[in-house]
C-alpha positions as a Python dict, from the first residue, in 0.01 Angstrom:
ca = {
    (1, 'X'): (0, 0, 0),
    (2, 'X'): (11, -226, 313),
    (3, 'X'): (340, -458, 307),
    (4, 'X'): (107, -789, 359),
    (5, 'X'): (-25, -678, -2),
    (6, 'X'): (271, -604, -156),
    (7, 'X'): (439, -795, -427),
    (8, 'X'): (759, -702, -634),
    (9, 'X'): (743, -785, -958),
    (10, 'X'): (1004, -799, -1257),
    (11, 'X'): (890, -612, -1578),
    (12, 'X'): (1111, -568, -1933),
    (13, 'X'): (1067, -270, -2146),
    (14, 'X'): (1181, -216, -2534),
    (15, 'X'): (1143, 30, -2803),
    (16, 'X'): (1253, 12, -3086),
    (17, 'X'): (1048, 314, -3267),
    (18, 'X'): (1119, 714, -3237),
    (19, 'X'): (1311, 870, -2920),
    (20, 'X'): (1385, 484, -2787),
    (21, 'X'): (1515, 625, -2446),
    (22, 'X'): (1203, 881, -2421),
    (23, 'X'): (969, 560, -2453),
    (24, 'X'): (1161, 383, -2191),
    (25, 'X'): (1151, 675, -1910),
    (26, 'X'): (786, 770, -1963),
    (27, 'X'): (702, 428, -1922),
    (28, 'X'): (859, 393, -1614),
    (29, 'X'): (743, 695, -1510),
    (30, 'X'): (389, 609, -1573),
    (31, 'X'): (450, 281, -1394),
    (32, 'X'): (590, 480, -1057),
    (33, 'X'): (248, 748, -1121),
    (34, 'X'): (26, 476, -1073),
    (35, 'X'): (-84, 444, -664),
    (36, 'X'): (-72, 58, -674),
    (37, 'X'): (266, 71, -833),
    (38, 'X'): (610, 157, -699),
    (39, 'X'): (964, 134, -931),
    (40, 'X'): (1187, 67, -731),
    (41, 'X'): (1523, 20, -913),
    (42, 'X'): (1602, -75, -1298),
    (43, 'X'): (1868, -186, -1474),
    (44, 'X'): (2094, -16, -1736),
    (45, 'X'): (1985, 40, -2108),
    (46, 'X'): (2101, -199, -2326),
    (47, 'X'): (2083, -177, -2735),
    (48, 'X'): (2022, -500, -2855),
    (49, 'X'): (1955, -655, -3250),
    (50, 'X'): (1626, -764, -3317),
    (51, 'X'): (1450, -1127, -3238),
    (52, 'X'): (1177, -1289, -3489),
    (53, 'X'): (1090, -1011, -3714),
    (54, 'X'): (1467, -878, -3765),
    (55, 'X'): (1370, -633, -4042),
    (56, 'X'): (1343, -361, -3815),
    (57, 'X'): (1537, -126, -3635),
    (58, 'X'): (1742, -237, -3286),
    (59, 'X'): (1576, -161, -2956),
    (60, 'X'): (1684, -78, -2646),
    (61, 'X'): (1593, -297, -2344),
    (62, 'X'): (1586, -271, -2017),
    (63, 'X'): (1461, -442, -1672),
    (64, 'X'): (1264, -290, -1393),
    (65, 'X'): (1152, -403, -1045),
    (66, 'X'): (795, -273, -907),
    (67, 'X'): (633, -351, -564),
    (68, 'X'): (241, -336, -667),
    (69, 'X'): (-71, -426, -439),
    (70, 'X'): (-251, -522, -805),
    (71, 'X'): (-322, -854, -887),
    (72, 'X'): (-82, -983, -1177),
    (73, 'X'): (-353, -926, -1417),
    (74, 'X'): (-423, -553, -1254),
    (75, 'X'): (-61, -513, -1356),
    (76, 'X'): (-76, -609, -1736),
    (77, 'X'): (-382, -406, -1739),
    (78, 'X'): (-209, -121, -1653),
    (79, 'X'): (88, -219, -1840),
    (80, 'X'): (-84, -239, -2142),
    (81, 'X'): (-281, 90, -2082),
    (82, 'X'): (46, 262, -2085),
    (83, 'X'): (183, 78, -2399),
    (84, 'X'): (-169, 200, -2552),
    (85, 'X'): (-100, 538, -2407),
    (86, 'X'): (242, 530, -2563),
    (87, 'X'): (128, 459, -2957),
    (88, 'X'): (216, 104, -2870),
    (89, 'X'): (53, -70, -3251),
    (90, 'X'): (54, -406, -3277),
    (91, 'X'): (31, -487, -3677),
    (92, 'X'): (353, -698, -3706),
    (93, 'X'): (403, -1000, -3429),
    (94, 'X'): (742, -942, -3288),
    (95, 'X'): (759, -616, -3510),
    (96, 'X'): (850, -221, -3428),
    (97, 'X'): (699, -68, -3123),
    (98, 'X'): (698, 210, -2956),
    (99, 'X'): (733, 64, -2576),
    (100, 'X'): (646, -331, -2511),
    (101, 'X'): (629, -391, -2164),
    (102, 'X'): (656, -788, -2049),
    (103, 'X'): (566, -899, -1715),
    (104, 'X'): (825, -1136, -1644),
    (105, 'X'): (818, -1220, -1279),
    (106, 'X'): (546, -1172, -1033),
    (107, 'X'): (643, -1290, -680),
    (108, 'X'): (727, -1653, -672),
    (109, 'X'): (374, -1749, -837),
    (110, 'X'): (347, -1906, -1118),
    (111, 'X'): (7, -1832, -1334),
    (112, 'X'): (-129, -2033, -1653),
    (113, 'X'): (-399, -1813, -1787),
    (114, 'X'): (-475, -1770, -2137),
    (115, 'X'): (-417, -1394, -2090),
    (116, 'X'): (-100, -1413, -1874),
    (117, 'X'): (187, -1684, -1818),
    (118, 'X'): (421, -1566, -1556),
    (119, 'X'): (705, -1637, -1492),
    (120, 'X'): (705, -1499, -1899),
    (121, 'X'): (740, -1800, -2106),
    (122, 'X'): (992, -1721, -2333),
    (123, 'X'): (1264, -1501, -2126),
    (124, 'X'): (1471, -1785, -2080),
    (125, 'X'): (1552, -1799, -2469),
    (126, 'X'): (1605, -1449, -2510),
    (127, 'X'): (1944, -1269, -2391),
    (128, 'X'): (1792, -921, -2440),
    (129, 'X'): (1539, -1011, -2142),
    (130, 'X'): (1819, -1176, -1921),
    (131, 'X'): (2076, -969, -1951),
    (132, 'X'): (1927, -648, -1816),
    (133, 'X'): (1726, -865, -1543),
    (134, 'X'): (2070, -997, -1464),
    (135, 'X'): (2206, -635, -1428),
    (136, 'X'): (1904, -531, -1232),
    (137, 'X'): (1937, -826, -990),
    (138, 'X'): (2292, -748, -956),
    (139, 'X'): (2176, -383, -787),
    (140, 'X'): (1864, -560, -545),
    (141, 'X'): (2009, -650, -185),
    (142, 'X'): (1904, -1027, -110),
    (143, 'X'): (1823, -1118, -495),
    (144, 'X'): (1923, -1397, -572),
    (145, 'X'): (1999, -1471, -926),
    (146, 'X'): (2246, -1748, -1024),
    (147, 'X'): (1947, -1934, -1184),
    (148, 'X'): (1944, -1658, -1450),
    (149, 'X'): (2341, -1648, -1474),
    (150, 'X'): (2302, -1963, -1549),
    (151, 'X'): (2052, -1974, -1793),
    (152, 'X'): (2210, -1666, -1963),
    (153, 'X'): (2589, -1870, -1971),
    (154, 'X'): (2423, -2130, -2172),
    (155, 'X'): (2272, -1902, -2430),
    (156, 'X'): (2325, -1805, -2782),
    (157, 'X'): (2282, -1452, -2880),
    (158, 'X'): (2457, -1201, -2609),
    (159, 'X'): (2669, -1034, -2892),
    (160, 'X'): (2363, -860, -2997),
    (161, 'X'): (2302, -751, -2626),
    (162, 'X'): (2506, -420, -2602),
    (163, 'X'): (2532, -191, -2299),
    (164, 'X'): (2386, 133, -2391),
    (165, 'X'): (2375, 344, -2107),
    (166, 'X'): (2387, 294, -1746),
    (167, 'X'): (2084, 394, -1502),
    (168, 'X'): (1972, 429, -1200),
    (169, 'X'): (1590, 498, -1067),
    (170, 'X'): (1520, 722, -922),
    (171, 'X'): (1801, 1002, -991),
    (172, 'X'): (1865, 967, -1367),
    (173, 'X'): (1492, 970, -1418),
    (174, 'X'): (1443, 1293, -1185),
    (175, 'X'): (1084, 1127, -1010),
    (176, 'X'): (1065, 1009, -718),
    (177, 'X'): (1045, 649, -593),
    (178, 'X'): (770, 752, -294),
}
């Protein structure tokens, strides 16, 4: 990957379904296995009640950062190959899953397609998306992220967001970031 082509990107992960943290590293780890896709850093695991369908087991959640030469839908694409790969099923809207990967942030752009709206549409409203990309920002040099401190102040909701377990990519993982 070139730097000119390169694009971080902000991505949340959940499960909810089965080893929860097993999900969570093999999806990151099949994010960094990719060649157009590089993790560089995520935040810690945080167990948090469920949102819409709420008859259902809690999930954990976390944030990740990627660089990626893919476009943003090159990244769903393979985001949702690996949910596929993963026994992601999607019966139940807002129901159990195995891994659910969101893109939430792709560069500054902003995109309005009816396969992709980025930034994600509804991570504002939901604490279990801003608190671990408020934890992961916390950890990236030059991030700024007082818009989502702010955001996540004035939200309902963070009582069901409970640290889990901290992380940190690449060591508790074991791959390698290259």
């Amino acid at each position: 990957m070139s730097p000119a082509d390169i694009t971080t990107a902000y991505i949340a992960l959940g499960s909810n379904i089965g080893d929860r943290e097993r999900y969570l590293a093999e999806a990151l780890k099949k994010l960094d296995e990719h060649p157009h896709v590089q993790v560089l850093a995520c935040s810690s695991i945080y167990e948090t009640d469920p949102v819409g369908y709420v008859d259902q087991d809690a999930f954990l959640n976390m944030a990740a950062a990627v660089h990626t030469s893919l476009s943003p839908e090159g990244l769903l694409a393979v985001m949702q190959n690996i949910e596929q790969v993963l026994g992601r099923v999607r019966d139940i809207r807002f129901g159990p899953r195995t891994i659910d990967l969101d893109l939430l942030l792709y560069g500054e752009r902003e995109i309005r397609t009816p396969d992709l709206i980025v930034p994600h549409p509804r991570m504002q409203e939901r604490a279990f998306v801003l608190v671990p990309l408020a934890d992961l920002f916390s950890h990236i040099p030059n991030t700024s992220f007082a818009s989502i401190e702010k955001q996540l102040a004035k939200l309902d909701g963070k009582e069901g967001v409970m640290l889990w377990k901290k992380m940190q990519w690449p060591s508790e993982s074991g791959h390698s970031a290259s």
